[in-house]
C-alpha positions in Angstrom: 7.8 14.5 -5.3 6.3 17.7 -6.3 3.9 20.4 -4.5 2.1 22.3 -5.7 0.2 25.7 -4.5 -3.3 25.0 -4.0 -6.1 27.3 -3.1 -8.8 27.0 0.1 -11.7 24.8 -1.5 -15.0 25.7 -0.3 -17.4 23.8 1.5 -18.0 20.4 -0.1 -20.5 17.5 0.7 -19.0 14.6 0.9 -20.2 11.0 0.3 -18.3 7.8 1.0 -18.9 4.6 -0.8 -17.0 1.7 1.2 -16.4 3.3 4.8 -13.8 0.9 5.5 -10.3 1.4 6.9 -9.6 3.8 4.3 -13.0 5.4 3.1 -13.7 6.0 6.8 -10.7 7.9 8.1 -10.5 10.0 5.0 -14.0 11.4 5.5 -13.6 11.6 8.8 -10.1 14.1 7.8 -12.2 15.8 5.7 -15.0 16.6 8.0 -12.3 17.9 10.6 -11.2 20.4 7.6 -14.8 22.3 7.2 -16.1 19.6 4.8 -19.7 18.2 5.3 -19.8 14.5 4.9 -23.4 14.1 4.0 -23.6 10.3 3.8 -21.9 6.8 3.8 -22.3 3.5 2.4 -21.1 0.5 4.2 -22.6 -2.8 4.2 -20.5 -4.5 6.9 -20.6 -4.9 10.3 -17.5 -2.9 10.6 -18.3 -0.5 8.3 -21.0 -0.1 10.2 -19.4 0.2 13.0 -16.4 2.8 11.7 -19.0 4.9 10.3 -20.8 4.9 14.1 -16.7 5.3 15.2 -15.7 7.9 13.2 -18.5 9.9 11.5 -21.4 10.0 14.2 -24.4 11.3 12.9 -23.7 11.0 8.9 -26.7 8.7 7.4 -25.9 5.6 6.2 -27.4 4.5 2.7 -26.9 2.7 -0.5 -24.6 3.5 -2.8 -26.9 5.0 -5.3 -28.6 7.5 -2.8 -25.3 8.3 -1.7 -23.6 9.4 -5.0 -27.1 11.6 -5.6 -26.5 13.5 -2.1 -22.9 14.8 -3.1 -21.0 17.1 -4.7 -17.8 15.2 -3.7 -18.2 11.5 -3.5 -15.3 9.3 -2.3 -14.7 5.8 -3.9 -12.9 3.7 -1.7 -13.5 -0.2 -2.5 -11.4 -2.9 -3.4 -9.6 -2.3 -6.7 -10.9 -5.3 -8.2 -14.7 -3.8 -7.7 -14.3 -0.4 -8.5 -14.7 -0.2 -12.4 -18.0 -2.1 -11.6 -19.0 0.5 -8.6 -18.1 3.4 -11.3 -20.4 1.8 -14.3 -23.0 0.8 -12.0 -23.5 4.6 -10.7 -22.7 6.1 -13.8 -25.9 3.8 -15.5 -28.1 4.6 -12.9 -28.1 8.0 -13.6 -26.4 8.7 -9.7 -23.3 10.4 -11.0 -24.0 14.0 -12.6 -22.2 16.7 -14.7 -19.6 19.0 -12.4 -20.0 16.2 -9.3 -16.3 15.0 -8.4 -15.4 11.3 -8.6 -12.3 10.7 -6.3 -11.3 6.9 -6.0 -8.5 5.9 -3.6 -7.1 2.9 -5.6 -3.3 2.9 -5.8 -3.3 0.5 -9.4 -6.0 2.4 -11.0 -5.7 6.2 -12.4 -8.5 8.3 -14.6 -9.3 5.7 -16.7 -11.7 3.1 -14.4 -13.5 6.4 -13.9 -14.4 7.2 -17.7 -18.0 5.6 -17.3 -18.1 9.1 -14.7 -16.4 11.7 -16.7 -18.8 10.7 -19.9 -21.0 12.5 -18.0 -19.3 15.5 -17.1 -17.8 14.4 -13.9 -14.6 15.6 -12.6 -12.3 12.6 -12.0 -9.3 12.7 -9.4 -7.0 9.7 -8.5 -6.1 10.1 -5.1 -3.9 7.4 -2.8 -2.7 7.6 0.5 0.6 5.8 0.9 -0.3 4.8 4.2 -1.4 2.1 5.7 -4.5 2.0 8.0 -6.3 0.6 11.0 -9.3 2.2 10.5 -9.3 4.3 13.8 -8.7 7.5 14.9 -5.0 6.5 15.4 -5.0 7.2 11.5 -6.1 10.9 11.6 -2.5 11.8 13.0 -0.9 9.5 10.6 -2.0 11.5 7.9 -0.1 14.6 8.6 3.0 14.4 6.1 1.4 11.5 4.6 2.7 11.4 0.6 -0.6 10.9 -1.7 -0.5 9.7 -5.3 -2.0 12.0 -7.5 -3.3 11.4 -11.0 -5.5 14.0 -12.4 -6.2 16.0 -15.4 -4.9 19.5 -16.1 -8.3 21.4 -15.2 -8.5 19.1 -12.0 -4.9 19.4 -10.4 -5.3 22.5 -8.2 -8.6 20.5 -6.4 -6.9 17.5 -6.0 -4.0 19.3 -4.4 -6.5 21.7 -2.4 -7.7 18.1 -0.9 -4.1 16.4 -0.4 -3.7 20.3 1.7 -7.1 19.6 3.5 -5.8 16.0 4.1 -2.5 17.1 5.5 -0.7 15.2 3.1 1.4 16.0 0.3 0.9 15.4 -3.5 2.8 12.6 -5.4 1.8 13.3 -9.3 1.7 10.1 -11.0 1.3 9.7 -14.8 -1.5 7.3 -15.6 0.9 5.0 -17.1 2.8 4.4 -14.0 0.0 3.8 -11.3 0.5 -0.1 -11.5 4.5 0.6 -11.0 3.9 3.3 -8.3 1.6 1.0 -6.3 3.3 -2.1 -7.0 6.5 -0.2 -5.0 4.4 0.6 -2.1 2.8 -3.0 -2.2 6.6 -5.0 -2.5 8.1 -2.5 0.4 5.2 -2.4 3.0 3.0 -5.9 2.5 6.1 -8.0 1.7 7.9 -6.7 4.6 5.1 -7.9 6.5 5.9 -11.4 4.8 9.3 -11.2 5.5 9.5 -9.7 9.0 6.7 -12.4 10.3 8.7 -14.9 8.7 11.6 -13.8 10.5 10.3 -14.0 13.7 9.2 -17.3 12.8 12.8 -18.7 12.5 13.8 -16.9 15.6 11.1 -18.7 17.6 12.3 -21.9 16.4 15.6 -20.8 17.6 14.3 -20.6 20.9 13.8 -17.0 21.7 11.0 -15.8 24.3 10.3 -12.4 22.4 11.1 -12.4 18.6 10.0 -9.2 18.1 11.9 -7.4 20.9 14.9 -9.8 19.4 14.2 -8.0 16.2 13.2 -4.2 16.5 16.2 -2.6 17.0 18.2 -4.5 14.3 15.1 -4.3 12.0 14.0 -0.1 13.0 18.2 0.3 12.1 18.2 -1.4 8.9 15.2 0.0 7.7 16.5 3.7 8.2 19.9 2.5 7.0 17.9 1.5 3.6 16.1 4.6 2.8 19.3 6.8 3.9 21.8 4.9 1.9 20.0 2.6 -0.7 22.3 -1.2 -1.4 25.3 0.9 0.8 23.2 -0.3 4.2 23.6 -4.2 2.8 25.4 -6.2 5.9 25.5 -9.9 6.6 26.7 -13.0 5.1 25.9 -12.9 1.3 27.8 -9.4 1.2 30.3 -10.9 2.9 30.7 -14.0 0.8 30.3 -16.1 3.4 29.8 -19.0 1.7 29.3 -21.6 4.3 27.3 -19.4 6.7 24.8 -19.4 3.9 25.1 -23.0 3.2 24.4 -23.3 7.0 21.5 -21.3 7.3 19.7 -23.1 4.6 20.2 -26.1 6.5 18.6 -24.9 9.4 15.7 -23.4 7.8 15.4 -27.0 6.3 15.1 -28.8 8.8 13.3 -26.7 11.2 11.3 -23.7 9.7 10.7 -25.4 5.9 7.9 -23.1 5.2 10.4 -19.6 5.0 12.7 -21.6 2.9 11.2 -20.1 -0.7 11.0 -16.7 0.4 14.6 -16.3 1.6 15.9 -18.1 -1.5 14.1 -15.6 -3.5 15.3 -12.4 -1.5 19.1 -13.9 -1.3 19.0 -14.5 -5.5 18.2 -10.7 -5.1 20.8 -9.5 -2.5 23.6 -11.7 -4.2 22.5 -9.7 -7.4 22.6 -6.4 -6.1 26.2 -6.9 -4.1 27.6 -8.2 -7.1 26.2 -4.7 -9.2 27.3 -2.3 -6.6 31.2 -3.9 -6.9 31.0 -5.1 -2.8 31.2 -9.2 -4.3 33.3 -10.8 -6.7 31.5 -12.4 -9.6 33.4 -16.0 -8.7 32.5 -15.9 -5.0 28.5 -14.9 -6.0 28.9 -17.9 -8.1 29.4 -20.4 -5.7 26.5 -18.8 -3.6 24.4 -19.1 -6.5 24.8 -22.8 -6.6 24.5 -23.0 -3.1 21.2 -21.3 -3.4 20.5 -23.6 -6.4 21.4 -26.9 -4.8 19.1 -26.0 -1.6 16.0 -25.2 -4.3 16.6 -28.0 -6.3 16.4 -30.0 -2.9 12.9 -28.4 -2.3 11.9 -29.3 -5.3 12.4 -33.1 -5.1 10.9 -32.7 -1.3 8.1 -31.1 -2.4 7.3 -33.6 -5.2 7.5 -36.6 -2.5 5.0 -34.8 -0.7 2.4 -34.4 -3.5 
């Protein structure tokens, strides 16, 4: 993580192509700093409806009209639409010499944005490593928040002037690496998701009246446990070696909760792998769990061919 010292910016309108969760809060952050969001684009109903929510009184248009009323304008659609969005303005002659182009996407960096900076615009990469409701809730989860920066020299001090407005802090992250950088926010926050849902899934079957309440303080301790002290915070059974505890569990999962089964297969592979690196299991004991792990995917396998 780096900071970096930034300088006041000045007054800036703002436009907002694809006020959802993201696009929406952001604005709304930068209005509360002194900027002027001069208008959003939105074309669903609860775009429609954050825009009403969160920035009341800022005209709502089409994307074109938008990008012309701006000296700042805010890209935040889907990462799979935005090279589109950026040709699409660029070619209608929307986007303009000086104007900044800042998109949100955590994959992409400077280059989805060339169609902008052929014409002079001043391109910023600029990700919150958050994740959002799309409520006010957010403004106050921003404070702190990290944000991955990729910019070019001439553009670093503005895109650390609007992390400061933001009340985040800057991540700088080579254009090469914004596909690893996002992937590492994607497997820790959206597969946890997956895993934690899955989780309470088994514990249900198990019989419990609350799995969540069964799980928060286990879960709220491992998870500070991992980001204090890395593979170090690995308990349980495949640590352990307990072989027949594992055997056991696949079992279970087999017979009452088949639909977890490939998911904690794949997530024990990787445990068993990184107890064995850090010198906490034998290589001969992680072998038998490996073919205990095998022998339960291989029975998938043959199940899952019956049933197609």
């Amino acid at each position: 993580m780096s900071h970096e010292s930034s300088l006041p910016l000045p007054r800036l309108r703002i436009g907002v192509v694809g006020a959802g969760r993201v696009g929406a809060v952001l604005a709304a952050a930068l209005r509360a700093a002194g900027h002027d969001v001069v208008a959003a684009a939105g074309e669903s109903d609860a775009s429609r409806g954050r825009i009403d929510a969160l920035l009341p009184g800022v005209a709502v248009d089409k994307p074109s009209a938008v990008a012309r009323a701006c000296d700042l304008l805010l890209l935040t659609v889907p990462d799979d639409m935005l090279g589109n969005v950026v040709s699409v303005l660029a070619h209608s002659g929307a986007l303009r010499e000086g104007q900044v182009v800042v998109h949100t996407s955590g994959r992409h960096g400077l280059d989805v944005l060339a169609p902008a900076v052929a014409l002079g615009a001043r391109a910023i990469a600029l990700h919150p490593a958050m994740t959002f409701t799309g409520t006010e809730v957010d403004l106050d989860r921003l404070a702190g928040c990290v944000f991955g920066l990729t910019a070019a020299d001439a553009e670093r001090e503005l895109a650390a002037s609007l992390v400061d407005d933001l009340g985040g802090r800057p991540m700088w992250v080579p254009e090469s690496r914004r596909a690893l950088y996002h992937a590492g926010l994607a497997h820790g926050a959206n597969h946890l998701v997956t895993l934690v849902t899955e989780a309470m899934e088994l514990l249900a079957a198990a019989g419990a009246d609350d799995p969540a309440a069964t799980l928060r303080p286990l879960l709220t301790a491992a998870l500070d446990n991992a980001l204090e002290h890395g593979d170090a915070a690995l308990t349980g059974p495949i640590v352990r070696g307990d072989v027949n505890t594992v055997r056991a569990h696949l079992d279970s999962i087999r017979a009452e909760a088949p639909t977890t089964m490939p998911s904690y297969l794949a997530l024990a592979r990787a445990t068993l792998s990184r107890a064995v690196t850090d010198g906490r299991l034998t290589a001969l004991r992680a072998l038998t769990i490996n073919d205990v792990l095998d022998h339960a995917a291989a029975t998938e396998d043959r199940s899952v061919r019956r049933t197609t």
